[in-house]
N, C-alpha and C positions, 0 to 999 in steps of 0.2 A: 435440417441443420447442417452446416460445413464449418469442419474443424479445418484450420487453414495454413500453415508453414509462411511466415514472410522473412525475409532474407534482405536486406539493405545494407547500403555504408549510411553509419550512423557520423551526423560531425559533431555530436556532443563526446562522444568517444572515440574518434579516429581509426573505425575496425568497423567489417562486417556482423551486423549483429540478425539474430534470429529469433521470432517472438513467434506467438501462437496467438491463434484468435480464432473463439468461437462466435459464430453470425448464423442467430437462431431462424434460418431464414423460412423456414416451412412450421414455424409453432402455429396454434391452434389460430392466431387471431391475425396472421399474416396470410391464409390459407383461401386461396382463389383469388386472392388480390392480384392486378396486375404489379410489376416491381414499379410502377409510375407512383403506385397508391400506397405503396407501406412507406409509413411512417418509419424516420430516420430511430434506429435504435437508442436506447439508454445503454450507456456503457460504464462497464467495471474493469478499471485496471488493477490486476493482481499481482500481488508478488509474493516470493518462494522468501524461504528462511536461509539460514546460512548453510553453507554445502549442500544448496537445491542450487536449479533451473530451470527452464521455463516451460517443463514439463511434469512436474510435480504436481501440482495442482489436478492437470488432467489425469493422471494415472494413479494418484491416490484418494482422491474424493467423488463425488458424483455432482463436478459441476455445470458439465456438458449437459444432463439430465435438467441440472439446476436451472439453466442458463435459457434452455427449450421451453421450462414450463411457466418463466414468467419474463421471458422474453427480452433478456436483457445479453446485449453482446458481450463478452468479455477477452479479456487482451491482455495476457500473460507474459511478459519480457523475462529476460534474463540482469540480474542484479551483480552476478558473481558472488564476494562477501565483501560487498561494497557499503553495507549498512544504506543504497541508496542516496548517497552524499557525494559532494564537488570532491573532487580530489586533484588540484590543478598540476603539482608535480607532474604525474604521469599522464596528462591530459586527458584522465578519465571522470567528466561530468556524468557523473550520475544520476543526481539532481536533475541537473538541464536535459540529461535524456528521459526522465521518467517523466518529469512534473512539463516537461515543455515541447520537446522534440517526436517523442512516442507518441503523444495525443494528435499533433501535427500530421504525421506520417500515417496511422491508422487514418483517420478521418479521410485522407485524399485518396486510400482504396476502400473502402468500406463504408455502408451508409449509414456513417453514426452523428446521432445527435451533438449540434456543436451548441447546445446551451448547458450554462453552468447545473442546472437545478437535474441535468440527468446524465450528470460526468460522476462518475466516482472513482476512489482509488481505496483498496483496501490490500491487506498480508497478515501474516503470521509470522512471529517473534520476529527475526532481522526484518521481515517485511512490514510485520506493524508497526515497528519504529519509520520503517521507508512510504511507510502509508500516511501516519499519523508529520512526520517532519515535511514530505513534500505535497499532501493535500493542505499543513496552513501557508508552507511558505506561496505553494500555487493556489491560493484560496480563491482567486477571480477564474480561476477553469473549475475546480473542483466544490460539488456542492454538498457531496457528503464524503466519512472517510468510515472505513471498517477498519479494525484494528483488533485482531485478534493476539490474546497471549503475548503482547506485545514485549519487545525487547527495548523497555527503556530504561537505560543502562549506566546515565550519564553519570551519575555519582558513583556505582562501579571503575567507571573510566577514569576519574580522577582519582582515584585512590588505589590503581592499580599498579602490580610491580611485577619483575622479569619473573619470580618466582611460580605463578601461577603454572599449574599441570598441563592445561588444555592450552593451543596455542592461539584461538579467540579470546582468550582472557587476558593476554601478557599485553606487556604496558607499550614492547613496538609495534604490534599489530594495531593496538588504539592510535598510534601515532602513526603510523602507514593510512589507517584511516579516517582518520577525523583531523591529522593535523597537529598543530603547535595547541599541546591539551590545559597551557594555561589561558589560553583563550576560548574554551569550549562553553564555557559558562557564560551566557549573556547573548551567543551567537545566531548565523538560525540552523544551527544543529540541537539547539537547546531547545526542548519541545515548550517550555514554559516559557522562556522567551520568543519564542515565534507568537503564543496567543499576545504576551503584553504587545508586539509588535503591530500587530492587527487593530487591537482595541486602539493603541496610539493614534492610528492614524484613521479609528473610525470603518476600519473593513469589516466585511461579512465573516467569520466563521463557520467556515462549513459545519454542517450536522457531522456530530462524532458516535459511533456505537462501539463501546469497547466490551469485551468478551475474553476472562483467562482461569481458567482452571484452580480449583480450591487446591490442590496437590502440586499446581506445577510451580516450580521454582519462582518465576518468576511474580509471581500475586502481590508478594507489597509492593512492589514497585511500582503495580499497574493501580492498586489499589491509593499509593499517595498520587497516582496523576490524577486519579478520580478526583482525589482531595481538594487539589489544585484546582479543577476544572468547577466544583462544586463552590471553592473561596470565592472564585474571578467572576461568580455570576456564567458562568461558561453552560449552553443548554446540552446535553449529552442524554445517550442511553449506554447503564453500565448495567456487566448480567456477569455474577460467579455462578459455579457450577462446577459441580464432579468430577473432577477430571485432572490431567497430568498434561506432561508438552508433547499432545501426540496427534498421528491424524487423525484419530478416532473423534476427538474436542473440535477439531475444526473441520471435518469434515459435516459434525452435528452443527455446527454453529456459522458456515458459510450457507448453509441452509437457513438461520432465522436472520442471518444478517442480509440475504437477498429479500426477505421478504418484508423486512424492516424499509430497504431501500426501496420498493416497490410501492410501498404505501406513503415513503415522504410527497 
């Protein structure tokens, strides 16, 4: 296996960016191959929650482990607290770099599969949301999405004011990042406007597997997407379970969510 540091100018974001990528290259079923004869990897791009980066993943969980035993690359960037969205002010695409540019850029050093049905993109809370928004709006790269504990928050956002504690919660940080917030609704920030989007025009929907905590904060929220996803005719795999917004839930649950992926 090789854990890997990559280092490029990103032009979706106009800055040097750093990502991490595991390439299970000596797992069980790669072993005595020449590199002529293994088979281009399945890959999983991941993303960290808010106040992570793109080493969270590696350093709190056991996905390197994960990654070795069912043989799937993975490719962890850095998000900042970008919620994974365009943000054109500051010419910071984040969208364009996660859902378009990153996928690009691994693939031309690394020997990962470039068909849809063995792309994925999954995170946890800001990243489930950055998982769940740009696996539909990139739903012709991506053919499944994991979406842990996700942070889908839109109806917090519109109802939100200066007053909140925490300063993710107040109403200019939603506007630094999502934008002019009487537009948020209908856009494709709007995770339920991105599936009517798709169905409109007759696309694919990637496979969705959503996973969040009976304790964590966030469950109805992820629980009315289920809703949604269950009204629209939408196919998904939903799983609650014991748990709070912590690594301990996703570190058990990036474990059944790769093996979920393994078997589509």
């Amino acid at each position: 296996m090789a854990i890997v540091d990559v280092n490029y100018f990103s032009n979706a974001l106009m800055r040097q960016v750093t990502y991490k990528a595991i390439i299970p290259t000596d797992s069980e079923s790669t072993k005595g191959l020449r590199s002529s004869e293994i088979k281009p990897f399945k890959t999983l791009y991941l993303l960290h929650g808010i106040m992570g980066d793109y080493t969270d993943w590696l350093v709190r969980t056991r996905i390197s482990e994960l990654a070795q035993k069912h043989n799937v690359a993975v490719v962890m960037p850095s998000g900042e607290n970008s919620f994974y969205v365009d943000q054109a002010a500051g010419h910071n695409y984040f969208g364009e770099f996660i859902g378009r540019e990153l996928v690009e850029e691994s693939r031309k050093l690394f020997p990962l599969s470039t068909e849809r049905k063995d792309t994925f993109i999954g995170g946890l809370s800001m990243g489930g949301y950055g998982a769940l928004r740009n696996g539909l709006k990139y739903h012709e790269t991506f053919g499944a999405i994991v979406a842990l504990s996700s942070a889908i928050i839109i109806e917090d956002v519109l109802t939100s004011t200066e007053e909140a504690e925490w300063v993710f919660r107040r109403r200019s940080y939603y506007e630094y990042v999502f934008g002019d917030l009487s537009k948020l609704k209908g856009s494709d920030k709007d995770l339920e406007a991105l599936v009517t989007m798709i169905k409109e025009k007759k696309g694919s929907i990637p496979n969705i597997y959503i996973a969040c905590g009976t304790e964590d904060h966030l469950i109805e929220s992820n629980r009315k997407y289920r809703d949604f996803l269950v009204a629209h005719d939408v196919p998904h795999t939903y799983v609650e379970d014991i748990g709070i917004h912590d690594w301990k839930f996703w570190d058990k649950y990036i474990e059944k969510a790769l093996e979920w992926l393994v078997e589509l």
